[in-house]
C-alpha positions in Angstrom: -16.0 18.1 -14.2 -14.0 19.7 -11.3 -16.5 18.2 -8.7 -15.9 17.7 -4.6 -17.7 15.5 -3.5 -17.8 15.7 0.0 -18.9 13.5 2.8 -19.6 14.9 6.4 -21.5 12.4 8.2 -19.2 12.3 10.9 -19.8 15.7 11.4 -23.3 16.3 11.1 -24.2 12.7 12.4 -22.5 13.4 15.6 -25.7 15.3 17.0 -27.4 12.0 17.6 -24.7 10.3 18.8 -22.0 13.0 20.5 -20.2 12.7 18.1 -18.7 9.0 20.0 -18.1 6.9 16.2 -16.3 4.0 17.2 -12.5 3.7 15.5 -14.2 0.3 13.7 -17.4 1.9 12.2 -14.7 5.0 11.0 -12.1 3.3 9.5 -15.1 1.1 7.5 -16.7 4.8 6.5 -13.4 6.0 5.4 -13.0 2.6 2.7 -16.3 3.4 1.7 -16.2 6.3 0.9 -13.7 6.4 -1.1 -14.9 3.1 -3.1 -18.3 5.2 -3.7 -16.3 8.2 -5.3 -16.5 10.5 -2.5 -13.5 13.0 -2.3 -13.5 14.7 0.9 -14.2 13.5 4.5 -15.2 16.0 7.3 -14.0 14.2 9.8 -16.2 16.6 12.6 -16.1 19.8 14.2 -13.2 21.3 16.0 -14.1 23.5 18.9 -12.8 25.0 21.8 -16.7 24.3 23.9 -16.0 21.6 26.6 -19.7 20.7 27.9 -20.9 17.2 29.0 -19.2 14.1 27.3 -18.7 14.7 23.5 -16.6 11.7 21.4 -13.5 12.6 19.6 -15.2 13.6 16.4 -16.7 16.6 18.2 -12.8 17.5 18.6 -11.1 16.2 15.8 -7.8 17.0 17.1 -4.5 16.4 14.9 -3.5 13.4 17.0 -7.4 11.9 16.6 -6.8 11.9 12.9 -3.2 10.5 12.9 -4.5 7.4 14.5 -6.5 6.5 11.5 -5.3 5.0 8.7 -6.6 7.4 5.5 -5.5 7.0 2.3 -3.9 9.9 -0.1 -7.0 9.5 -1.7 -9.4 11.6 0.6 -9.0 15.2 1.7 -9.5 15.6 4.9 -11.8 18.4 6.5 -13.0 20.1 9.8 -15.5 22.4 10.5 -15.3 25.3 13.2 -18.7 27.5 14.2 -18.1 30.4 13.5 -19.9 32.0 17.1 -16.6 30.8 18.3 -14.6 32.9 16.4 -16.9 36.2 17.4 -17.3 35.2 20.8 -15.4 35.9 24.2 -12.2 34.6 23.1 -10.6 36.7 20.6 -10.7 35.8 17.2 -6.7 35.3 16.4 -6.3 33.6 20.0 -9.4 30.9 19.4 -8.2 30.1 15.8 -4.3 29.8 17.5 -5.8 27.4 19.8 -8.1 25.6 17.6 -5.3 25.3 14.7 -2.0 24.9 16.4 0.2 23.6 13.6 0.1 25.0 10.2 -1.5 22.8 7.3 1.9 21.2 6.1 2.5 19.6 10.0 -1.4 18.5 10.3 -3.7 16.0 8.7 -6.6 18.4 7.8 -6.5 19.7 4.4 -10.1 21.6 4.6 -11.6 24.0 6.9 -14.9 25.1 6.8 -16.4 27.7 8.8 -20.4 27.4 9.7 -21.8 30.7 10.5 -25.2 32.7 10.4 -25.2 35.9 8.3 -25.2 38.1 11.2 -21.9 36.9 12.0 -20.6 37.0 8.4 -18.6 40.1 8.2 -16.5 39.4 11.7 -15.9 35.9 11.1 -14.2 36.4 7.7 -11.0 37.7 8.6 -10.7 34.0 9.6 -10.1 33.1 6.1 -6.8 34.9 5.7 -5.1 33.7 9.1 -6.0 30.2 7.8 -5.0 30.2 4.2 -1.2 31.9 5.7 -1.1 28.7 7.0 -2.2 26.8 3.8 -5.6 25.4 5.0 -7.9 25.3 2.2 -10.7 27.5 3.6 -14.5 27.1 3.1 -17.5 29.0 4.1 -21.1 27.6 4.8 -23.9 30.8 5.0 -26.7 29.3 7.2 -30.6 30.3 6.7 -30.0 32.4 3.6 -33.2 30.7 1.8 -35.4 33.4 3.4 -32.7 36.3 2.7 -33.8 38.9 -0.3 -31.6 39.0 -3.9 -29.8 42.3 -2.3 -28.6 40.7 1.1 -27.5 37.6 -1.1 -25.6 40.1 -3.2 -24.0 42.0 -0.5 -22.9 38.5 1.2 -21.6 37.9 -1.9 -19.6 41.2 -2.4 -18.2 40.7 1.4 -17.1 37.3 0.4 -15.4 38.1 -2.8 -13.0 40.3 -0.8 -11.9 37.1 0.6 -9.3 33.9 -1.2 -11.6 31.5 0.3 -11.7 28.1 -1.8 -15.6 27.3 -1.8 -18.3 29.7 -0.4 -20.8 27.6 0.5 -25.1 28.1 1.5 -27.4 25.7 3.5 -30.7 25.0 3.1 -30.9 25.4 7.0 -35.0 24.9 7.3 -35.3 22.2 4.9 -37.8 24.4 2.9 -35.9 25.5 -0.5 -37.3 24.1 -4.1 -35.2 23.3 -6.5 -36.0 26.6 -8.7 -35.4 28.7 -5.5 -31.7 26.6 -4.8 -31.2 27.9 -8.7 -32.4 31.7 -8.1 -30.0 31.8 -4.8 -27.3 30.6 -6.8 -27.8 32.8 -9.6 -28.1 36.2 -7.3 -24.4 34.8 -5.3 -23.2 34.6 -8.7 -23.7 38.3 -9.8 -20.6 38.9 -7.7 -19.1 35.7 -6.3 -17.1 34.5 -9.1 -15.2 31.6 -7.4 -16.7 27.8 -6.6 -19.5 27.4 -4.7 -21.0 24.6 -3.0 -24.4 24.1 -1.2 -25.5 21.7 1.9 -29.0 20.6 1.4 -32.0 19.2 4.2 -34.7 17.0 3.5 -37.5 18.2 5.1 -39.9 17.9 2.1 -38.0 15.3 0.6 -36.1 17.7 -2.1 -32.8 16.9 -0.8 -31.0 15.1 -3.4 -33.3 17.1 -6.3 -32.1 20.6 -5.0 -28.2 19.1 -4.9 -29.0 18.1 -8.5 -30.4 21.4 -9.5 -27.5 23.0 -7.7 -24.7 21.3 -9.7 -26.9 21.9 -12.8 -26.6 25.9 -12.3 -22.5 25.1 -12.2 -22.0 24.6 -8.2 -19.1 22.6 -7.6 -19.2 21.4 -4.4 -21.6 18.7 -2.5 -22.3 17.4 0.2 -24.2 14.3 2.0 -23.8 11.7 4.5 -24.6 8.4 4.9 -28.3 7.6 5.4 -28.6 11.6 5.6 -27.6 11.5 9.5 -27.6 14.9 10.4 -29.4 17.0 12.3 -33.5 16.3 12.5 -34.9 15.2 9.0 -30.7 15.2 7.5 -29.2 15.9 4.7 -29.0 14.2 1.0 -28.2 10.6 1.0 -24.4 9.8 0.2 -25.5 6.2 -1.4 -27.9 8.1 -3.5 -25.8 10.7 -4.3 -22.9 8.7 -5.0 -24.7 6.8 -7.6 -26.1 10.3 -9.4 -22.4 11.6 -10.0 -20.6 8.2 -11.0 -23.2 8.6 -13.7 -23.0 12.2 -14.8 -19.1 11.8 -14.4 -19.4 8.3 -16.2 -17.5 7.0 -13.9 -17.9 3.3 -12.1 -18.1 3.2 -8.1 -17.7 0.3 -6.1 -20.8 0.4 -4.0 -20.5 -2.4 -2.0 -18.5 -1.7 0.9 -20.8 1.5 1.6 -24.2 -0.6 1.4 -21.9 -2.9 3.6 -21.8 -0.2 6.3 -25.1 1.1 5.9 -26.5 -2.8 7.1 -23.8 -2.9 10.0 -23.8 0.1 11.2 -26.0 3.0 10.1 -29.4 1.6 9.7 -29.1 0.1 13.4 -28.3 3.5 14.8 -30.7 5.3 12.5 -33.4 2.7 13.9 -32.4 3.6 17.6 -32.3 7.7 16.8 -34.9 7.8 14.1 -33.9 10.4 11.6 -35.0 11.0 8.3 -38.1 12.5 6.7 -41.7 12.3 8.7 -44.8 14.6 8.4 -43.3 16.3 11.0 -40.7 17.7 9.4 -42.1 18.1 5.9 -44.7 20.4 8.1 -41.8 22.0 9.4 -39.8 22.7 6.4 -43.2 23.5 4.8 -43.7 26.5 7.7 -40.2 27.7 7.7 -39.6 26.1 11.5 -36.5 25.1 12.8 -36.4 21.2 12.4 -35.2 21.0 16.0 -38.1 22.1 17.5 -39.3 18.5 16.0 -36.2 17.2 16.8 -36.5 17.8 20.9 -40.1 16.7 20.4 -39.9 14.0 19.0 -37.0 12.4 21.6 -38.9 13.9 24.2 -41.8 11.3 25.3 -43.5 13.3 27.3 -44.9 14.9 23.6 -47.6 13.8 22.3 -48.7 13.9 18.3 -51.9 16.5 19.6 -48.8 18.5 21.1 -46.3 18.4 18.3 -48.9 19.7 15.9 -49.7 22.3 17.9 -46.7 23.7 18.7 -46.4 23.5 14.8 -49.4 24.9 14.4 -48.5 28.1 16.4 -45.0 28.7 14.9 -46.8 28.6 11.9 -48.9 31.5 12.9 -46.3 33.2 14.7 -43.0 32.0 13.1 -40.6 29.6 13.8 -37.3 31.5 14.3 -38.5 33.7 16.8 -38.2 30.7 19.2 -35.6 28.5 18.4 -34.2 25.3 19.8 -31.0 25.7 18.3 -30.2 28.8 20.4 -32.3 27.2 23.7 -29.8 24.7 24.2 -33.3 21.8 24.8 -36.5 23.6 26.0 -35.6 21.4 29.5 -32.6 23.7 30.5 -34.0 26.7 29.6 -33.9 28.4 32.5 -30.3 29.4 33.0 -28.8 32.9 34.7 -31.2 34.9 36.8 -34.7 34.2 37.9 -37.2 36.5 37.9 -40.4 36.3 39.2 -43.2 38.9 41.1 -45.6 36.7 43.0 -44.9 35.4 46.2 -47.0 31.4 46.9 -47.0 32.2 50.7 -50.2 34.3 50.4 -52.5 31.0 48.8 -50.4 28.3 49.9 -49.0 29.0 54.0 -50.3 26.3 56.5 -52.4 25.0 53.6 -52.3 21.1 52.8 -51.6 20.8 48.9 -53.1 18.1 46.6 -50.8 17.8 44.4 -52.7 16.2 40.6 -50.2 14.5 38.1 -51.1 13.1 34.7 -51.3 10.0 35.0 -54.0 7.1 35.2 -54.4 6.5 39.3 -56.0 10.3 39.3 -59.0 9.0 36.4 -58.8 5.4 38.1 -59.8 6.6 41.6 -61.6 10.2 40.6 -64.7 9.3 43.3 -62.6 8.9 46.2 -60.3 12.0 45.2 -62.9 14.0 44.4 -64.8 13.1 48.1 -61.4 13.9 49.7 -61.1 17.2 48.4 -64.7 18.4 48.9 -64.3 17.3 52.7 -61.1 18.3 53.5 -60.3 21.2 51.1 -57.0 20.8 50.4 -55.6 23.5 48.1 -55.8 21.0 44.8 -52.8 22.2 42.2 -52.7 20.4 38.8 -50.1 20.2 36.5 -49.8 21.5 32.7 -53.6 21.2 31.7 -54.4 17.7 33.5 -58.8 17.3 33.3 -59.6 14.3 34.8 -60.9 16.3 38.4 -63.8 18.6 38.3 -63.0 21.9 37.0 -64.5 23.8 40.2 -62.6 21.3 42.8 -58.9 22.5 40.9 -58.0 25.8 43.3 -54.2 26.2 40.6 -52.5 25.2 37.6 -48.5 24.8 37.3 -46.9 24.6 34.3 -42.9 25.5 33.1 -42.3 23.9 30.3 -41.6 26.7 27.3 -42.4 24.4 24.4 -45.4 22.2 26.5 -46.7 25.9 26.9 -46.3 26.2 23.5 -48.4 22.9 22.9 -50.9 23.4 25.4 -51.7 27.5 25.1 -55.2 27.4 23.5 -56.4 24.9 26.6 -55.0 27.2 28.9 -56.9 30.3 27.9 -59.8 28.0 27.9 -59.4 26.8 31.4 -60.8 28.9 34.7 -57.7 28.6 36.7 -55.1 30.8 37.7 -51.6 29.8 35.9 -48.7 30.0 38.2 -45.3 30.1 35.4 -42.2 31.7 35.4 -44.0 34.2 33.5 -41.6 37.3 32.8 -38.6 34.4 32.1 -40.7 32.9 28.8 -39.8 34.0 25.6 -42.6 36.4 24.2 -44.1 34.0 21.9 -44.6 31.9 24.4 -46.2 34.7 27.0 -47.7 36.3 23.7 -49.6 32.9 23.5 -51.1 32.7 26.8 -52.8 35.9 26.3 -55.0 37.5 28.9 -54.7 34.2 30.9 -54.7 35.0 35.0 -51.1 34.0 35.3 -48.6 34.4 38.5 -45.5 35.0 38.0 -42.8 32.8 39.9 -39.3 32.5 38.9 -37.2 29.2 38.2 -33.4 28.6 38.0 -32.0 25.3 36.6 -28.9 24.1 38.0 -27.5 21.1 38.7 -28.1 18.9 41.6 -29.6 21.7 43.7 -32.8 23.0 45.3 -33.4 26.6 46.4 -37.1 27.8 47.7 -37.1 32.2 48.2 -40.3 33.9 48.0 -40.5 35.1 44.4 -38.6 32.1 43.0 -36.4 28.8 43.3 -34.0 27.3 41.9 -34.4 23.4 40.9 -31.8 20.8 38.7 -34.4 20.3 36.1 -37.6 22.2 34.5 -39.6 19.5 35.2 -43.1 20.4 35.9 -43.4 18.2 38.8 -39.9 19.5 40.9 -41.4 23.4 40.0 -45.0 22.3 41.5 -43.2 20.8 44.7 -40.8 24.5 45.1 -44.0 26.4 44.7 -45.8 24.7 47.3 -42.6 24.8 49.5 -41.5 28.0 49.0 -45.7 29.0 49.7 -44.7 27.3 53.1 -47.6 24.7 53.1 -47.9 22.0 55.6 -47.4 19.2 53.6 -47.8 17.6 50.0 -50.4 14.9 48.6 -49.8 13.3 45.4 -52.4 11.7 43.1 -51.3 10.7 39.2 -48.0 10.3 40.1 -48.3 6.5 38.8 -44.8 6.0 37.2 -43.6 4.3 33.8 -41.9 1.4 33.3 -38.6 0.6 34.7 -36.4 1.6 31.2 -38.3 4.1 30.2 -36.2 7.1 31.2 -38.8 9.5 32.6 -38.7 6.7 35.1 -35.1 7.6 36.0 -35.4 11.3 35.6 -38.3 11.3 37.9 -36.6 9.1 41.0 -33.8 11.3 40.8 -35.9 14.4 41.0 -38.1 13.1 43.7 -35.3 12.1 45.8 -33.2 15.2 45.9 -36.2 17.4 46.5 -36.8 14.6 49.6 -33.2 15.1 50.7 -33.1 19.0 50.0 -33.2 21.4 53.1 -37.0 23.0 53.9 -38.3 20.2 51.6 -41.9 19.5 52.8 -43.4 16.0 53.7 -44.7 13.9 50.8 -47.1 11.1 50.7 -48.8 9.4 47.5 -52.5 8.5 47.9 -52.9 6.9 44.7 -50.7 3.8 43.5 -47.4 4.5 42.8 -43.4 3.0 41.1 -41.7 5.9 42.7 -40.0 5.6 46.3 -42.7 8.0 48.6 -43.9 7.1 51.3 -47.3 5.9 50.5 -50.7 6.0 52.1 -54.5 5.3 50.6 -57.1 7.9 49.5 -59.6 5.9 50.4 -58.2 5.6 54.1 -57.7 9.4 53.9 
């Protein structure tokens, strides 16, 4: 059987770990893998995108690769997304600069190209430049489950126009069976007459059964990784892959150095990341939803299960491409380019003292006092997100930024009386579609790093974090100064710890900023004073 079986943890892994594999754990992977049978590596991506620290497999550059020892035995392959070749740089200039030497003066045997099938057409010129310089040349069609028998078709008479070696389709959402994996494969093959492989997730656990079906219906290309690292729930298992093709080739594999790796290595690090299958995810690729809206969830510890189900629960209803992660770049940094926003804080909050209400337990712990302070000294009392603890009448504002903790929290909101303020006319329109005919006022945010800006419609803050938008508002409203009460902290690793400090401090430090003072017990560096003094 004319099989590839082809390994890409290194690849696909890297989005736990940026891609930073140590040269020990990779030269171990690469003895493994070719003791279990497996024929190609991807080695990782190759990309022109510079952003934050990345490790070399993000890179994968010609002079990476020569400093490992790989044996003739293993082609070698890269993948490039393919919004890199449609994007600002011109197509022949990025692949120049992505691929400076031709395939006979470089390590990489195999290219593949990841792309969406809106990018398809564009991106497939691609093929030719890099098969003139004797690259084998693969494709991978992203989120074609949910495409109908004529698109797959017309993909597949674009494609056939083409010499690529392997045209490939994922199960991007996790949420094939294997029948449908066999009806996809049947409708590419009414024109596509060359190989074709497929790259399965396990959302519902089908993972492994749909590559089986797959190579049933005569695909001939495979892929896995080791412990399924990859991206949310992850892919098909190489060590139980690996063991289903020695025995349909009737071949013998030596298994031992992979399990070898799996002990020292992988199930430490999948132990630290966590991925692999969960209820979330099977609900996920159940629903059609991008797994990394669970993904950010789920390494987010601000979410709780009552939130992830929600916002499950609502991209169920509404649909989970509309809004996805993938293109958000983490629901935290959402707020990038221009703010908008149409309503100005000065007219509720100028000369006004603001009791600021966090979520945690001092506000529940010492309700009596707080709730004796307000109703003597009416402060103007803002909450964040959907924070109860306070009488309902005694909360003047709400505050909340956060697209996918919108998302979570929507159905409270309509319920509560109070006015939302949110960077309203910025949210995408699921989100504002969700909020309904809530009383909402609309004021602007801009992330960017390390800075602080308060104008009258807007500001500009280095995170989305509800708490630095609450402390703009009430500065750009020009109020006379800021109480805190909730605003307890977490424990000294935890890294909303960190995130917070920093926040709190550059806000403190940050021209305009308005005087702070906790009146409930607090880990964070304000200066303090006691409610029941107050």
């Amino acid at each position: 059987m004319n099989l590839i079986f082809l390994d890409c943890t290194l690849r696909d892994g890297g989005y736990y770990n940026a891609w930073d594999f140590s040269s020990e754990l990779i030269h171990q992977y690469l003895d493994a893998m070719e003791a279990a049978g497996v024929g190609a590596v991807e080695l990782g991506f190759r990309t022109l995108k510079n952003q934050g620290f990345q490790g070399p497999c993000a890179f994968t550059t010609d002079e990476f690769i020569r400093s490992l020892t790989i044996t003739d035995g293993l082609t070698v392959g890269v993948m490039v997304n393919g919004n890199e070749l449609v994007g600002e740089v011109p197509q022949q200039e990025a692949l120049e600069r992505l691929f400076p030497n031709a395939a006979a003066d470089s390590p990489v045997d195999l290219v593949r190209i990841a792309c969406h099938v809106h990018e398809f057409e564009k991106v497939l010129p691609a093929v030719t430049w890099l098969k003139e310089r004797g690259y084998q040349v693969g494709f991978n069609l992203m989120q074609v489950a949910d495409r109908t028998e004529e698109e797959v078709k017309a993909l597949a008479r674009q494609a056939k126009a083409y010499s690529m070696d392997v045209l490939y389709f994922a199960d991007s959402m996790g949420s094939m069976s294997p029948d449908q994996a066999a009806q996809i494969i049947q409708w590419f093959r009414s024109e596509w007459t060359g190989p074709m492989g497929i790259h399965t997730h396990d959302n519902l656990g089908l993972a492994l059964s749909n590559t089986l079906r797959a190579l049933d219906e005569g695909v001939t290309w495979v892929d896995s990784t080791v412990t399924g690292m990859g991206r949310g729930p992850g892919n098909a298992r190489t060590e139980e892959l690996a063991i289903e093709l020695a025995e349909r080739r009737g071949q013998s594999v030596n298994m031992v150095p992979l399990m070898v790796l799996l002990r020292e290595h992988f199930k430490p690090m999948q132990a630290y990341y966590g991925w692999g299958i969960n209820p979330y995810y099977y609900l996920a690729g159940k629903y059609g939803i991008h797994p990394t809206y669970i993904q950010e969830m789920l390494s987010d510890s601000r979410y709780s299960e009552e939130d992830v189900l929600a916002v499950i629960e609502h991209l169920r209803v509404e649909g989970g491409k509309k809004f996805s992660l993938n293109t958000l770049d983490a629901a935290r940094h959402f707020y990038r380019g221009e703010p908008k926003g149409q309503w100005s804080p000065r007219e509720r909050f100028a000369g006004r003292e603001v009791l600021l209400l966090g979520t945690g337990p001092g506000v529940a712990r010492h309700l009596g006092a707080l709730e004796r302070y307000i109703r003597v000294h009416k402060p103007l009392v803002l909450a964040l997100n959907t924070q109860s603890a306070i009488a309902a009448e005694l909360i003047d504002l709400r505050v909340a930024c956060h697209p996918v903790r919108l998302l979570a929290d929507c159905d409270v909101h309509t319920q509560l009386p109070q006015p939302l303020i949110t960077p309203y006319s910025m949210l995408p329109p699921d989100v504002r579609d969700s909020l309904g005919s809530k009383d909402v006022l609309d004021f602007g945010l801009n992330v960017q790093n390390e800075s602080f800006g308060f104008e009258e419609v807007h500001c500009t803050l280095p995170t989305s974090l509800v708490v630095g938008y609450a402390l703009a508002v009430a500065t750009s409203g020009q109020a006379s100064r800021i109480l805190m009460a909730g605003f307890d902290g977490y424990g000294a690793d935890d890294p909303r710890s960190r995130e917070m400090h920093q926040l709190l401090e550059r806000y403190q430090a940050a021209e305009g900023a308005l005087p702070l003072t906790a009146i409930t017990p607090t880990r964070y560096g304000l200066h303090s004073e006691s409610v029941y003094a107050l």
